[in-house]
Structures are given as C-alpha cells and as structure tokens.
PDB file with one MODEL, atoms N, CA, C and O in Angstrom:
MODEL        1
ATOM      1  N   UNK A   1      98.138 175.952 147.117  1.00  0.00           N
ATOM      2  CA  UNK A   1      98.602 176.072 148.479  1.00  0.00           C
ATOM      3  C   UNK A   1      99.244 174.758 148.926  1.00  0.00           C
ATOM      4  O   UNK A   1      99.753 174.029 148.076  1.00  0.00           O
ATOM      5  N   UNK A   2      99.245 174.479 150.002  1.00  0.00           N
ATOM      6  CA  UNK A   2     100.512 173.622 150.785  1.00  0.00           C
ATOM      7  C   UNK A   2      99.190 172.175 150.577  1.00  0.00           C
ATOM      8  O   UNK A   2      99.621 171.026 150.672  1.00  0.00           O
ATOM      9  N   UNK A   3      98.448 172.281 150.445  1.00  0.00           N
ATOM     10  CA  UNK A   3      97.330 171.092 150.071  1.00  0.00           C
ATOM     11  C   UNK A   3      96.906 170.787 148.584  1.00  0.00           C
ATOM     12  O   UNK A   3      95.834 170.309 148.216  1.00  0.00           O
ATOM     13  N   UNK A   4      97.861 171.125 147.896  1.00  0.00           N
ATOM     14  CA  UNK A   4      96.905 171.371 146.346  1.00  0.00           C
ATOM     15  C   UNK A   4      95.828 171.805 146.156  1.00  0.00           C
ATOM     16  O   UNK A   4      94.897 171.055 145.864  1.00  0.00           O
ATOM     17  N   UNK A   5      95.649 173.399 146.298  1.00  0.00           N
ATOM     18  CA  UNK A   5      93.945 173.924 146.367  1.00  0.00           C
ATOM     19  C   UNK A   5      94.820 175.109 145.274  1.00  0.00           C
ATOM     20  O   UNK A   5      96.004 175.419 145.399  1.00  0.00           O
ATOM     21  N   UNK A   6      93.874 175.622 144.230  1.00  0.00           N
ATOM     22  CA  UNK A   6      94.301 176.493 143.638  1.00  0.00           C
ATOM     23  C   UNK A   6      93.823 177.731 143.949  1.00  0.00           C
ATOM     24  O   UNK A   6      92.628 177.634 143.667  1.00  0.00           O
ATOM     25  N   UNK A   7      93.958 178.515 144.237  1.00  0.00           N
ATOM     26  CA  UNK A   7      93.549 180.203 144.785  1.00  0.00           C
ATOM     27  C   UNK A   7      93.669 181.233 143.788  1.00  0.00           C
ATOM     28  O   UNK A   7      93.061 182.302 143.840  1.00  0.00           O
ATOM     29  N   UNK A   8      94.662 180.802 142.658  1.00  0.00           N
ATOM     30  CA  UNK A   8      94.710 182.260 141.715  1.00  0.00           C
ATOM     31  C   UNK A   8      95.012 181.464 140.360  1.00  0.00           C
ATOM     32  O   UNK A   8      95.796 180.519 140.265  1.00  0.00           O
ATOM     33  N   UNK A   9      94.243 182.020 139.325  1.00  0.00           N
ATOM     34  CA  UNK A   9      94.998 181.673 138.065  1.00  0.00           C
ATOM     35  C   UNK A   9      95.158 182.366 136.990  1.00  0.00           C
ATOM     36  O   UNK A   9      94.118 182.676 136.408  1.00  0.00           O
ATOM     37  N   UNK A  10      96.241 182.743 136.497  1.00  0.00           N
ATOM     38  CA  UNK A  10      96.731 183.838 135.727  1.00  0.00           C
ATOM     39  C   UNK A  10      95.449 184.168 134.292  1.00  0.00           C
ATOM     40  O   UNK A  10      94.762 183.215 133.926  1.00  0.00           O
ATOM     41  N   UNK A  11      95.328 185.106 133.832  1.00  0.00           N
ATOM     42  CA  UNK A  11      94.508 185.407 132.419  1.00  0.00           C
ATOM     43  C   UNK A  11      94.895 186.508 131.733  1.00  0.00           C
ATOM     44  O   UNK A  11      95.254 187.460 132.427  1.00  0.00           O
ATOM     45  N   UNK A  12      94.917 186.623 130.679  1.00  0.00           N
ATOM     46  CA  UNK A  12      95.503 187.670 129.639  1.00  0.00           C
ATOM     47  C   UNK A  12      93.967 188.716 129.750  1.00  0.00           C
ATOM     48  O   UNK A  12      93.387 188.774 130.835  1.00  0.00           O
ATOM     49  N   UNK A  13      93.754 189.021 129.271  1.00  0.00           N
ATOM     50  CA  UNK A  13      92.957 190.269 128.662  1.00  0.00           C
ATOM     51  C   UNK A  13      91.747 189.480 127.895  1.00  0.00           C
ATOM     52  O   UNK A  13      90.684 189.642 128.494  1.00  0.00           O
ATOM     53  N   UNK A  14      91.663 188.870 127.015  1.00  0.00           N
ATOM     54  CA  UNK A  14      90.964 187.780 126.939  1.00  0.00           C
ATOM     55  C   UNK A  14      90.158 186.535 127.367  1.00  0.00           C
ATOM     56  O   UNK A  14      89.296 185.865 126.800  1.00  0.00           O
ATOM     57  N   UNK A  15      90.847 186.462 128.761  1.00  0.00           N
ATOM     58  CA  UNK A  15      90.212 185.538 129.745  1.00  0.00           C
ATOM     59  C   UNK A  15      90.929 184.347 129.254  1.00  0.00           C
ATOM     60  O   UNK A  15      90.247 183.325 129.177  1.00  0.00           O
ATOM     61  N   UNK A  16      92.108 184.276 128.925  1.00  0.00           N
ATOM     62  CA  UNK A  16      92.457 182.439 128.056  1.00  0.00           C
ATOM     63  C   UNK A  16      94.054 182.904 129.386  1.00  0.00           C
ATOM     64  O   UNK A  16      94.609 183.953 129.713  1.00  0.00           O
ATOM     65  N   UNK A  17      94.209 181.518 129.732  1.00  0.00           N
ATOM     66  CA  UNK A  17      95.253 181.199 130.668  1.00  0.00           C
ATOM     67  C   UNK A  17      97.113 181.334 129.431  1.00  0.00           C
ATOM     68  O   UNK A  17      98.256 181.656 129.753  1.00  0.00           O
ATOM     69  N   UNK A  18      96.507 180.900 128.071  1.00  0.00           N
ATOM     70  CA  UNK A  18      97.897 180.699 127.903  1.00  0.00           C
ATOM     71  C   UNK A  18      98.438 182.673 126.478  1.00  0.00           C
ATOM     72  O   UNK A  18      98.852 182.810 125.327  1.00  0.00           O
ATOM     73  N   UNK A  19      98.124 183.431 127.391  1.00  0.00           N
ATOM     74  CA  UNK A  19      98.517 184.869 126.540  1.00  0.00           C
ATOM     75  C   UNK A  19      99.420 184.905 127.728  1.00  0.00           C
ATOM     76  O   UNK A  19      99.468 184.414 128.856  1.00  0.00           O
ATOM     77  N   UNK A  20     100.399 186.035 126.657  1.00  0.00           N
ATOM     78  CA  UNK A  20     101.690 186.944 127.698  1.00  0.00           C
ATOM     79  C   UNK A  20     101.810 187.331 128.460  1.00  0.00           C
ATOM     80  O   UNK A  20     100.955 188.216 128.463  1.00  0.00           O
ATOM     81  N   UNK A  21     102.589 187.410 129.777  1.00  0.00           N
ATOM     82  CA  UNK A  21     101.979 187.857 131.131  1.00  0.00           C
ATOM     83  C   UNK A  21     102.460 187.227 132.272  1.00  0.00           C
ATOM     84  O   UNK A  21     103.155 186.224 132.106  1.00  0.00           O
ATOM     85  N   UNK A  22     102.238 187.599 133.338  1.00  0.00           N
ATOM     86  CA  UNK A  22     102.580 187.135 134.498  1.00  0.00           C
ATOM     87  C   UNK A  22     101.813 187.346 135.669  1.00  0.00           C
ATOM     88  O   UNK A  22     100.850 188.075 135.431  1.00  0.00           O
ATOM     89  N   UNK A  23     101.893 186.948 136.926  1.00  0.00           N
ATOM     90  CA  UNK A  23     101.198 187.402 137.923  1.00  0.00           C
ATOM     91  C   UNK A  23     101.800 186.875 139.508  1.00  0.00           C
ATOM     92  O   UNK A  23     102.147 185.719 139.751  1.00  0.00           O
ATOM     93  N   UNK A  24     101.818 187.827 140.323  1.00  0.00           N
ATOM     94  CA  UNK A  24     102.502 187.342 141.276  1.00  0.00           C
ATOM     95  C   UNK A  24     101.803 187.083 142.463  1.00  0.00           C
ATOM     96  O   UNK A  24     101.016 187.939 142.868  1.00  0.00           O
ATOM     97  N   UNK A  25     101.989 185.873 143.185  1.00  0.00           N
ATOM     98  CA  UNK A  25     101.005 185.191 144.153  1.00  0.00           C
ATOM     99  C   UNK A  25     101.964 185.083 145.514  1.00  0.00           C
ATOM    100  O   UNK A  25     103.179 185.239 145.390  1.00  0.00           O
ATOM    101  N   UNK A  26     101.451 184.846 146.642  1.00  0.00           N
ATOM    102  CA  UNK A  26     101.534 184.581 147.708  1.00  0.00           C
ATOM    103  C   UNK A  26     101.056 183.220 147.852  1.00  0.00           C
ATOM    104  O   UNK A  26      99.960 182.888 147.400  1.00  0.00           O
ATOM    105  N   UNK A  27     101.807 182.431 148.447  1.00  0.00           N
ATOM    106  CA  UNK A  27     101.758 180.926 148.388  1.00  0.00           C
ATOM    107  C   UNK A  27     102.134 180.955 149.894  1.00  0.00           C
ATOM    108  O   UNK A  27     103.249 181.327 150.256  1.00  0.00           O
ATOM    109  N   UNK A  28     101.064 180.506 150.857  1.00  0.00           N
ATOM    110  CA  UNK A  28     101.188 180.200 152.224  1.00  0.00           C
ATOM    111  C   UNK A  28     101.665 178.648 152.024  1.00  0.00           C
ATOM    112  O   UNK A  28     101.275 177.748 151.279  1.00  0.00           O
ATOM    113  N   UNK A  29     102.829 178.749 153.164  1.00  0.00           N
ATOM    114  CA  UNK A  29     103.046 176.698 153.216  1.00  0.00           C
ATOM    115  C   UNK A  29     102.669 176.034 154.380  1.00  0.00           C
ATOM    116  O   UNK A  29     102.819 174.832 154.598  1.00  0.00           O
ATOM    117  N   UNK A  30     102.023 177.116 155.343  1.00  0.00           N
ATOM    118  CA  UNK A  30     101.584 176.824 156.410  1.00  0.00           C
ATOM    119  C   UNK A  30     100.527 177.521 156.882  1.00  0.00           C
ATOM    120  O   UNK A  30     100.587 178.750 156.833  1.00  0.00           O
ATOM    121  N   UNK A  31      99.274 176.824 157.469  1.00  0.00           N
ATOM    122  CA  UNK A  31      98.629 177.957 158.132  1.00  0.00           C
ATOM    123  C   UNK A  31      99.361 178.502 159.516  1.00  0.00           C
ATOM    124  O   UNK A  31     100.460 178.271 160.019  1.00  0.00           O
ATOM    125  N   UNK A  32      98.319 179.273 159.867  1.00  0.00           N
ATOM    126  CA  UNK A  32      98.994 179.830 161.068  1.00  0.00           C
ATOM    127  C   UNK A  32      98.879 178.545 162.550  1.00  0.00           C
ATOM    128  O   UNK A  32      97.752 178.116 162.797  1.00  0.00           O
ATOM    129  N   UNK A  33     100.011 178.067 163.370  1.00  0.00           N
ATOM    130  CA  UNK A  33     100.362 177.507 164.070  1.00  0.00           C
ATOM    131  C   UNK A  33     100.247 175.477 163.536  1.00  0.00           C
ATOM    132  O   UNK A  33      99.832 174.510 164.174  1.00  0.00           O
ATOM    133  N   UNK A  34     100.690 175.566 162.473  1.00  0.00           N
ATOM    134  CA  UNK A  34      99.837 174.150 161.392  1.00  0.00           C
ATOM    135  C   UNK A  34     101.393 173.585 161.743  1.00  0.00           C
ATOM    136  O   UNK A  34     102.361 174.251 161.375  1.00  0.00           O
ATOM    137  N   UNK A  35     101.565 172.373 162.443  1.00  0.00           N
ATOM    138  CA  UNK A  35     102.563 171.727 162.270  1.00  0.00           C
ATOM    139  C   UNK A  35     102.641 170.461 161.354  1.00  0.00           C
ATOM    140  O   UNK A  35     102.022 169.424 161.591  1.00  0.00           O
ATOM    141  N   UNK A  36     103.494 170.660 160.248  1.00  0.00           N
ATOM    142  CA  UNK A  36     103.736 169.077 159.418  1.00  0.00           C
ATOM    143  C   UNK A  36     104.472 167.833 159.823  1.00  0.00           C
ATOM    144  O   UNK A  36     105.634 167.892 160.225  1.00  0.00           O
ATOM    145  N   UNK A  37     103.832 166.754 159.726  1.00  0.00           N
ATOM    146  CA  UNK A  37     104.546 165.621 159.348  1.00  0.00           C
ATOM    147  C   UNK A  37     105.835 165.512 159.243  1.00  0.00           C
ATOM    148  O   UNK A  37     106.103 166.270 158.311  1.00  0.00           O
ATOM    149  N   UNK A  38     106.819 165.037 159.619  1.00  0.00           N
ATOM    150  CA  UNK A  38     108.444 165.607 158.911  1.00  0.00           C
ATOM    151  C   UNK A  38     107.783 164.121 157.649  1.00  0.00           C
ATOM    152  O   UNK A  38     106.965 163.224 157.849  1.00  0.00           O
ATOM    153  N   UNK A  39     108.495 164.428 156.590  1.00  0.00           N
ATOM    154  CA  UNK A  39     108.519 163.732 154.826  1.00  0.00           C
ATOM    155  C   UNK A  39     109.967 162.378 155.697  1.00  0.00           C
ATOM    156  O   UNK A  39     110.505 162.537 156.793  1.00  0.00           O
ATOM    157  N   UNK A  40     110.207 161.156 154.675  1.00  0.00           N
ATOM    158  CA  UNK A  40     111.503 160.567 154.676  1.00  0.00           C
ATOM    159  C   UNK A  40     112.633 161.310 154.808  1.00  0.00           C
ATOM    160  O   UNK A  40     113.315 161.204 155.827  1.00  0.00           O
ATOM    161  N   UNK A  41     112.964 162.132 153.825  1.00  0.00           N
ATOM    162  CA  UNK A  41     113.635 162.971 153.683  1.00  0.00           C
ATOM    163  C   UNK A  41     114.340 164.144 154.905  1.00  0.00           C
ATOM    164  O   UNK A  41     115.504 164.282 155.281  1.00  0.00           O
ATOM    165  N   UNK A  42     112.877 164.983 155.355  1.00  0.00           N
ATOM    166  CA  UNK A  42     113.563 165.407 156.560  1.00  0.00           C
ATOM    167  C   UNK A  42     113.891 164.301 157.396  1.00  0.00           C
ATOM    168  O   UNK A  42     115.060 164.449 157.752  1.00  0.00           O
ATOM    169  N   UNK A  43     113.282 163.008 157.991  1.00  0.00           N
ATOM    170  CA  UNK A  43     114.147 162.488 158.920  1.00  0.00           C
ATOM    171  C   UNK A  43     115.485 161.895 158.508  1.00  0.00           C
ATOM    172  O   UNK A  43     116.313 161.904 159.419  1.00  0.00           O
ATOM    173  N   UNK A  44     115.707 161.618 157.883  1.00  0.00           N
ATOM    174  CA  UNK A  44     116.812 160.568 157.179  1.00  0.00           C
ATOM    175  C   UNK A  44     117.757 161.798 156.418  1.00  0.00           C
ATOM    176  O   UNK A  44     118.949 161.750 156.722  1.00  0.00           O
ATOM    177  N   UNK A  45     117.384 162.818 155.529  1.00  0.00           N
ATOM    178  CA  UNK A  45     118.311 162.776 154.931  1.00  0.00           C
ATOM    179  C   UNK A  45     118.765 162.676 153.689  1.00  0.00           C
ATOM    180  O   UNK A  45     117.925 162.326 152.860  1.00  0.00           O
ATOM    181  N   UNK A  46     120.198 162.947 153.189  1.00  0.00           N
ATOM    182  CA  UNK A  46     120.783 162.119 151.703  1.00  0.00           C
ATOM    183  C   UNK A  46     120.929 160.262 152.479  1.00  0.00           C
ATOM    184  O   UNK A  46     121.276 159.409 151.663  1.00  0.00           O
ATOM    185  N   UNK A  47     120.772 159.970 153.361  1.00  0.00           N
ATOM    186  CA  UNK A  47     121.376 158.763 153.377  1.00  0.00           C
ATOM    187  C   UNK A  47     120.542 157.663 152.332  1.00  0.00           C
ATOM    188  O   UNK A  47     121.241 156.913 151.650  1.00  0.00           O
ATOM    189  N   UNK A  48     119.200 157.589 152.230  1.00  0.00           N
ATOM    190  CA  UNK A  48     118.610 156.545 151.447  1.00  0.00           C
ATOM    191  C   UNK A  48     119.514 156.928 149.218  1.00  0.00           C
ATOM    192  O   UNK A  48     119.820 156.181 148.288  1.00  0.00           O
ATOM    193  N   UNK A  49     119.526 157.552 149.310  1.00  0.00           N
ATOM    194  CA  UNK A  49     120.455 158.038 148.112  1.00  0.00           C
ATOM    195  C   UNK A  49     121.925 157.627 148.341  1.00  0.00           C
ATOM    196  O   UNK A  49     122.524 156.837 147.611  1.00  0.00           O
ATOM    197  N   UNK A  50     122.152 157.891 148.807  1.00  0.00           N
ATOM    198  CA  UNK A  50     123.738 157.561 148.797  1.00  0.00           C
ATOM    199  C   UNK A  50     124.169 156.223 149.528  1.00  0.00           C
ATOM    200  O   UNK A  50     125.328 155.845 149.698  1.00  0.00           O
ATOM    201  N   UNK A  51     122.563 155.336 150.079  1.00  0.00           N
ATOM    202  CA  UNK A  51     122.841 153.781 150.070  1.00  0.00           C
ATOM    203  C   UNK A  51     122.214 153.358 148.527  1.00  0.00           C
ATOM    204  O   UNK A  51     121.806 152.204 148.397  1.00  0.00           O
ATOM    205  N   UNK A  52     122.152 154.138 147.560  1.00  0.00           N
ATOM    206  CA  UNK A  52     121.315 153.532 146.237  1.00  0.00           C
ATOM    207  C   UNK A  52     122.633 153.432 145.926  1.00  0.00           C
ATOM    208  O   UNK A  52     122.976 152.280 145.662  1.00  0.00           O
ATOM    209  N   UNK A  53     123.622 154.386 145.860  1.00  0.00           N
ATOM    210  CA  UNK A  53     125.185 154.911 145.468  1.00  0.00           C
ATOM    211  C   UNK A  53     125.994 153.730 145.764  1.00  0.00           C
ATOM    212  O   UNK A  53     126.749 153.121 145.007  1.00  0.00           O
ATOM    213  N   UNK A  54     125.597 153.416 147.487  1.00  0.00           N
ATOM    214  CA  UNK A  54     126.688 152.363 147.258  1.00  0.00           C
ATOM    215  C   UNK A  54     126.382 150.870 146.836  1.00  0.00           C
ATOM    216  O   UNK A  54     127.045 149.877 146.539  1.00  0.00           O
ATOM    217  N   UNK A  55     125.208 151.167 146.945  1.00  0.00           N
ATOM    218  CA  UNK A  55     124.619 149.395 146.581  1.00  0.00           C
ATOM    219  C   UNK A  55     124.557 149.154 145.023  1.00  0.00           C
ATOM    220  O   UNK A  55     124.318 148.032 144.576  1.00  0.00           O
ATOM    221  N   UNK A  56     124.693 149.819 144.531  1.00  0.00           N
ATOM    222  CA  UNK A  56     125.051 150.240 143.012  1.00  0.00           C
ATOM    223  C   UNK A  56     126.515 149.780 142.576  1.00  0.00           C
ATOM    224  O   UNK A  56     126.889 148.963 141.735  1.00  0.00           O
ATOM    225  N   UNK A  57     127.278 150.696 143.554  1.00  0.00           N
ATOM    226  CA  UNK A  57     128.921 150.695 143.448  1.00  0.00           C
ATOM    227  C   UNK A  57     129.187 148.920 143.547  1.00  0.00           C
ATOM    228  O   UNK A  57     129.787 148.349 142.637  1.00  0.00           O
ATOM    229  N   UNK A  58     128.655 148.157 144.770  1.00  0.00           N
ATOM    230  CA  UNK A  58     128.695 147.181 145.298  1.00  0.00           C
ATOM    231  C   UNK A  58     128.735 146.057 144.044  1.00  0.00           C
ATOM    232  O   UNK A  58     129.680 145.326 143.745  1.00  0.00           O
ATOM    233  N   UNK A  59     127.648 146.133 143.521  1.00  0.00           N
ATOM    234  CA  UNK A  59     126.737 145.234 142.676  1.00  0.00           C
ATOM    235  C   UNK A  59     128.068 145.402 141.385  1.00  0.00           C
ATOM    236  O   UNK A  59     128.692 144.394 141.052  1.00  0.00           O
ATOM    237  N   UNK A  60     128.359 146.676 140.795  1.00  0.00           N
ATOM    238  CA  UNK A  60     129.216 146.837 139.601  1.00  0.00           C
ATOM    239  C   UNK A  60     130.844 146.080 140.071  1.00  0.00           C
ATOM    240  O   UNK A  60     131.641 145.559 139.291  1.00  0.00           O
ATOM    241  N   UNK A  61     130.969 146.210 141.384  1.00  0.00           N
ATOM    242  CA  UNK A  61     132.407 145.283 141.632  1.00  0.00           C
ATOM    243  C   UNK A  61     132.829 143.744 141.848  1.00  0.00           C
ATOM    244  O   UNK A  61     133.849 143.054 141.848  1.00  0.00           O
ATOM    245  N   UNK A  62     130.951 143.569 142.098  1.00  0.00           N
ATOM    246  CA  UNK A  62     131.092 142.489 142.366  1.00  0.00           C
ATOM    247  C   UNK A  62     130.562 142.127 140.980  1.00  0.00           C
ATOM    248  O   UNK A  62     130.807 140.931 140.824  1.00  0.00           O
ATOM    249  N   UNK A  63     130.141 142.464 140.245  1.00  0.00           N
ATOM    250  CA  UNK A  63     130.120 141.641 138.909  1.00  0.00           C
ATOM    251  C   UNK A  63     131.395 141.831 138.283  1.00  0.00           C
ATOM    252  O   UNK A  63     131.654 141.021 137.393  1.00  0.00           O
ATOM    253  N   UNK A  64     132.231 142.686 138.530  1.00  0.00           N
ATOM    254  CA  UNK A  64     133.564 142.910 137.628  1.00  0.00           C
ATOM    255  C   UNK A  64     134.170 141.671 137.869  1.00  0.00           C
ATOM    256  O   UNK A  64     134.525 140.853 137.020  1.00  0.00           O
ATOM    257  N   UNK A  65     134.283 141.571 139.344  1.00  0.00           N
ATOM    258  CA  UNK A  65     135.070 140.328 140.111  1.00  0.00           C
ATOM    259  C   UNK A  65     134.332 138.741 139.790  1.00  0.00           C
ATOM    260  O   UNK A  65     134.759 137.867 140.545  1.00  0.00           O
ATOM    261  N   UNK A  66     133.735 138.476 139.205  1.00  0.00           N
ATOM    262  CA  UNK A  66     133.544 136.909 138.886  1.00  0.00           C
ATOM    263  C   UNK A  66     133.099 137.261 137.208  1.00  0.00           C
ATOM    264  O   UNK A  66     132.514 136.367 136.596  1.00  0.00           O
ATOM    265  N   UNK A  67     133.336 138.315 136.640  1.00  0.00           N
ATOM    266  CA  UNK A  67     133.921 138.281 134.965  1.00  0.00           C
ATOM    267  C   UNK A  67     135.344 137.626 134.076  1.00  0.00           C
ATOM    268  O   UNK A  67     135.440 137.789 132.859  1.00  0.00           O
TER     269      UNK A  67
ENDMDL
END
C-alpha cells in the first residue's frame, strides 16, 4: 500500500511465490480523506533536472574554452 505494508501475495498451487500465474490486487494510494505531503518533485517540477542539464552543459564549455 501507499506505506509499504504488504496485503496480498501471489502463490501457485503449491504455496511457493515463484510458479506461473498472476493475481490481481487493488492498491489504495490513499485512505479515505488522507492528504499527502507534496514530494520535491510535485513542488518544483523538471526544473532541478534540467538545472543538472545546464550546469553540466556549463561545466563542458567552459572546459572546452581554456583547452
């Protein structure tokens, strides 16, 4: 679930997790009225990535330029 708790885990006929098969679960990501945290990500964005992009870009021109 949305906490790392495990609720279901698949078994063959045998009781062993790794036989043929499948099983289909319901994965809540919220309880009911549960508000999250926003992550970096939701507040910000691609921007922390695409300042890695340019500070990257930066660093490769400016070493070209005193080669």
């Amino acid at each position: 679930d949305a906490n790392g708790r495990i609720h279901q885990i698949f078994t063959d006929e045998n009781g062993s997790v790794y036989g043929k098969g499948f099983t289909i679960a319901t994965i809540p990501l919220l309880n009911a009225g549960e508000k999250r945290a926003r992550t970096f990500y939701n507040e910000h964005g691609d921007w922390f990535g695409w300042g890695c992009v340019g500070l990257a870009a930066l660093g490769i021109i400016t070493r070209k330029r005193h080669v």
